[in-house]
N, C-alpha and C positions, 0 to 999 in steps of 0.2 A: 334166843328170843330177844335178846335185850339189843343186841346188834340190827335185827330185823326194825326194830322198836325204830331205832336211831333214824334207819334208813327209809322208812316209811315217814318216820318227821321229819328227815331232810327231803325228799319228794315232794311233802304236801307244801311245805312252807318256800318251794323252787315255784311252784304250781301259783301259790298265792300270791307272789312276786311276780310270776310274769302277766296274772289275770289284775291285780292292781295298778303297778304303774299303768297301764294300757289306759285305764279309769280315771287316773289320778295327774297324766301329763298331756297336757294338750298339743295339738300339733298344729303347728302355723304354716300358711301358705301364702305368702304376697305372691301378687299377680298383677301382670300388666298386658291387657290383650292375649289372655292365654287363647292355647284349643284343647283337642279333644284329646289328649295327652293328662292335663290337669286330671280332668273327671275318671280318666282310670286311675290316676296317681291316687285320687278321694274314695274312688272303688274296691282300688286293695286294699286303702289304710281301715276304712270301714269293714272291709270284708277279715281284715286279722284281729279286730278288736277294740280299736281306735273311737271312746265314746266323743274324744271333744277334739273337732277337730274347725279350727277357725279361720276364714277365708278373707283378704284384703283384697276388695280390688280398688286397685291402686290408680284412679281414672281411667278405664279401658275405655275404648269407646264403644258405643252404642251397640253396635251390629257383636260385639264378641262378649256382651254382659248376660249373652242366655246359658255360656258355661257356669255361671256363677250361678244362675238360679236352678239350673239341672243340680247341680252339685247340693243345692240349698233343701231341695225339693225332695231328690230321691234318697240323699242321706245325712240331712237334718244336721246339715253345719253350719254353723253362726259365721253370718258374712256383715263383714262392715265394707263399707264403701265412703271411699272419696270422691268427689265431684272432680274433680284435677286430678293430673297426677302431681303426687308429692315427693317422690322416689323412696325405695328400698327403706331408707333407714324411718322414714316417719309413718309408712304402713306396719314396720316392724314395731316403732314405741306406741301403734295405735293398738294392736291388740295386746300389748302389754298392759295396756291399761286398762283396759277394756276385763282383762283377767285379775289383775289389783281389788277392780273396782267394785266386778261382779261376779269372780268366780273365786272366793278366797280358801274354796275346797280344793283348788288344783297345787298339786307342790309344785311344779314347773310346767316349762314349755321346749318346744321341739319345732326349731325352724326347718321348713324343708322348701328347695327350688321346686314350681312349678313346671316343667320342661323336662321332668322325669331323669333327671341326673341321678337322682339318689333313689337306688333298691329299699326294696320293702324291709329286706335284713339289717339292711344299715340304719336305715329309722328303726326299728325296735332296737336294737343295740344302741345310740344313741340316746333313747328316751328308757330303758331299764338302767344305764348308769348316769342321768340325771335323777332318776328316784334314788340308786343309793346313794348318791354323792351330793346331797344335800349345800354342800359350801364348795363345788366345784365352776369352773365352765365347759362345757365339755365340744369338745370340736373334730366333727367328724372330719379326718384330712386323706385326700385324694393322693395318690401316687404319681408324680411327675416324668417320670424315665421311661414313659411309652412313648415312640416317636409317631405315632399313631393319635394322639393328643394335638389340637391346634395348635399352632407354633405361640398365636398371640397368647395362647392361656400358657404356656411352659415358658415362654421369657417372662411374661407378666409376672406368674408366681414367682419363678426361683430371683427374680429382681428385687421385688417385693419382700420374699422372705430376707434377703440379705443385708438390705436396709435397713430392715426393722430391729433386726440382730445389732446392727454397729450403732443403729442410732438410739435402739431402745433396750437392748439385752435382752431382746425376748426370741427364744428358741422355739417357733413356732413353724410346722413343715408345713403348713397351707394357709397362708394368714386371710382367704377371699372363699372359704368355703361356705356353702350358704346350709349347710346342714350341722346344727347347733341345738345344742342341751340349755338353759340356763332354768335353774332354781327359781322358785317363785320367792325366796329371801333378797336374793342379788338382785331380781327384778326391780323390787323396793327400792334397794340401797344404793344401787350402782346403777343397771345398764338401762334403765326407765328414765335417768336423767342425762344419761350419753349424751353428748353434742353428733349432731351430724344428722344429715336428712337422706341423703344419698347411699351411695356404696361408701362413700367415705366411713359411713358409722360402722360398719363392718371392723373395718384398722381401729378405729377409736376403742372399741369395744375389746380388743385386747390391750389396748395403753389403759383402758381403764382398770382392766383384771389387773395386769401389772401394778399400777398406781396404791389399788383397794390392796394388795397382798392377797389376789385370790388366785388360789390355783387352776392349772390348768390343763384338762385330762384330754390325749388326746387318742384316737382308733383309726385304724386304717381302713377308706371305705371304696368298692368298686369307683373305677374313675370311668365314665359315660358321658361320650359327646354326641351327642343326637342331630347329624346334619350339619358335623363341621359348627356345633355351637352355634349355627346364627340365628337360633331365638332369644340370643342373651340380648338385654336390652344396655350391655355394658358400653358406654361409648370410650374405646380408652384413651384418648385426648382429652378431654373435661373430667372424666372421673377418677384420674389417674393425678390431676391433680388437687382434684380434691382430697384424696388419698393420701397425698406426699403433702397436704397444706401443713397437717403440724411439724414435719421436715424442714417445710419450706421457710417455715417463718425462724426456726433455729439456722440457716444457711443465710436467713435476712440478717440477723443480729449478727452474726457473725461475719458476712461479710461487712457490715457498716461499721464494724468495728475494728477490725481489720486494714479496713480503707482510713479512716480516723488515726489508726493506730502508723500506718504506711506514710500519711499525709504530713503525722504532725515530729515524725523520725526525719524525715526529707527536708521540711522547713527548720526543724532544729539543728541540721547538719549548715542550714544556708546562713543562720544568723549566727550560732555558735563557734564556726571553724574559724572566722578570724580570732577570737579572742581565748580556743583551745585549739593548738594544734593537732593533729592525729598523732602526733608525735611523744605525747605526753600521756606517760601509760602507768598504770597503780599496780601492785603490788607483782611489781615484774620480778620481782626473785623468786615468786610461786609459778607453779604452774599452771594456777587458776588467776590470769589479767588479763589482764587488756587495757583497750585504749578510753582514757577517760570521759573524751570527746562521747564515745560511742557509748557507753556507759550512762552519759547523763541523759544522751537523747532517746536511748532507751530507756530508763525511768520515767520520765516525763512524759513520752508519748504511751509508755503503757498505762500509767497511772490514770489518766483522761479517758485513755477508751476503755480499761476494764471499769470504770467508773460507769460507763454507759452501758457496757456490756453485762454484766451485773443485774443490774432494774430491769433490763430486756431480757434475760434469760429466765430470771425470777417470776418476773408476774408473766410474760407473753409464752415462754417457751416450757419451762419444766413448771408452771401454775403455782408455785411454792409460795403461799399464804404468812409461814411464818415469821413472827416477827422478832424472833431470839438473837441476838448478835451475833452468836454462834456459827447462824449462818455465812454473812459477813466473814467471820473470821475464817472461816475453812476456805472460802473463796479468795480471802485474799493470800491466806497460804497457798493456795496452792498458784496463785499470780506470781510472789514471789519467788518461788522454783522454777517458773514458765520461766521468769525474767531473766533470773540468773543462767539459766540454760541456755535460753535465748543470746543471751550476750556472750558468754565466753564460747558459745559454736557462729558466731558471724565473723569471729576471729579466729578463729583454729579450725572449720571446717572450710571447704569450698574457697581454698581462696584463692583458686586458680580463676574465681571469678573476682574483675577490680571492685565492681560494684558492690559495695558495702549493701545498698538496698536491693538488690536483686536475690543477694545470698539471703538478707533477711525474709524476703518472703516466701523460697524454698524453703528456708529451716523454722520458721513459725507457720507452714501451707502444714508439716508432720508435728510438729508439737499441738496443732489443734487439734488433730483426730486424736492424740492423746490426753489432752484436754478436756473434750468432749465426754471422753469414758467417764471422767473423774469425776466432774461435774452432775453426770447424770447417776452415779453410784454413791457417791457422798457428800457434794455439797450440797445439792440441793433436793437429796434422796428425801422422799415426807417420811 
């Protein structure tokens, strides 16, 4: 009896789980000149239970805004509308706030694409484990190794996903999925003040879970392209760099530092070599010298550009606010390991090439990608 007991209160309390969150998480749909796709997508979700369910449209034009009011009319969803389009990311912070604002009974939200990519199974899966995982993000991720998938979506991702890996440490298998969990806490704290208006905010929205230390849960969901994808309104030229902008700007600082750094090794070799010969080398009974010459003109030109390099990485690239010297100090530690490596491999590597400056920028082109890791893992980790 008592076993029976158990199992009849674990039924009821599966039952009230799956009739609550259904109540309790809203489901979001940006939209941009949708069709008749949308309205069955709104048809099932209301037809399995889906009381709050929120429609963006995101400037459609005129002749395609009567999906919006079928959808408003026959099953009673809150639609906000923009006059323009504003793209993906600012219809997505519109009904977040719109939920902050007015609906502070919902625990979370459930983005899902208009265009019918995502099954009705994978949105309830989804938004049942954003009801339990209250401090999660949850992201429903698509399968890439069907060749059956458009090429532009399977290079775009696994490009993407691999990027994001080396330049941000984040292990994510679909970093552009438009079917997404997020808590109505993290809405507050984090993804409501995202930067980004576009598809950009998509990537941003995981540097930001990263950044916040918020985890990140992910499920495998049917992967659906409807007509070769070409309802996606992705352009991937423009939005592709909006995507890569926070990359971009870390590959800015670094190249100009770089080039600073390359500039001022070259003009120190030009004014320095009369008055130090190559020939004059320090602590040549070890097996850690070299030549003094080269020694000082790399001190000096790194000193100057990690000087710059530093400020720009700080506030433009890893946003690092603080003002503890500590930071400082980590960074310059770990300058002076780059340096010393730097130096004693321009002379004991590669030197079948004469060019003292060409080796150097082969051997500091692989010490920045290892630079990079370090950087973003401890110096300037928040």
């Amino acid at each position: 009896l008592s076993i029976r007991r158990q199992r009849q209160m674990c039924i009821r309390d599966r039952l009230y789980i799956m009739c609550e969150y259904k109540s309790k998480i809203a489901v979001i749909i940006p939209a941009l000149d949708p069709d008749e796709k949308m309205i069955s997508l709104v048809r099932e979700l209301h037809g399995a239970g889906f009381e709050n369910i929120i429609m963006v449209d995101d400037g459609s034009k005129i002749e395609n805004r009567h999906y919006f009011k079928s959808c408003k009319d026959a099953y009673h969803c809150h639609l906000i509308r923009h006059v323009v389009n504003f793209g993906k990311g600012m219809a997505l912070k519109s009904a977040f706030n719109y939920i902050l604002e007015s609906r502070p009974d919902l625990l979370g939200a459930v983005t899902v694409d208009c265009d019918g990519q995502h099954v009705l199974s994978d949105i309830e899966t989804c938004a049942r484990l954003t009801y339990e995982h209250q401090d999660h993000l949850i992201l429903g991720c698509r399968q890439f190794n069907d060749p059956s998938i458009p090429w532009r979506s399977r290079f775009g991702n696994k490009t993407t996903c691999r990027v994001i890996k080396l330049l941000c440490g984040l292990h994510v298998s679909d970093t552009q999925t438009g079917l997404r969990g997020l808590p109505t806490p993290l809405l507050a704290s984090t993804f409501a003040q995202t930067k980004g208006e576009r598809f950009e905010y998509e990537m941003n929205m995981l540097i930001a879970a990263r950044d916040n230390n918020i985890p990140i849960e992910e499920f495998p969901i049917q992967t659906i392209y409807l007509e070769n994808n070409e309802s996606s309104h992705f352009n991937p030229l423009l939005d592709s760099i909006r995507i890569y902008k926070v990359f971009l700007k870390f590959m800015l600082s670094s190249l100009s530092s770089f080039a600073i750094d390359i500039l001022l090794f070259y003009l120190l070799g030009v004014i320095l070599r009369p008055f130090i010969p190559e020939s004059v080398v320090i602590f040549k009974h070890y097996a850690f010298g070299g030549s003094l010459l080269s020694l000082l003109r790399t001190v000096i030109s790194r000193l100057i550009s990690s000087l710059y390099n530093f400020f720009m990485n700080k506030k433009q690239v890893f946003k690092n606010d603080s003002k503890s010297p500590s930071v400082l100090a980590r960074y310059y530690t770990l300058c002076v390991v780059q340096l010393l490596l730097s130096w004693f491999l321009i002379d004991h590597i590669l030197t079948f090439i004469s060019y003292r400056t060409i080796r150097k920028c082969i051997i500091d082109t692989c010490l920045f990608i290892i630079s990079f890791q370090i950087q973003r893992e401890w110096v300037f980790r928040k």
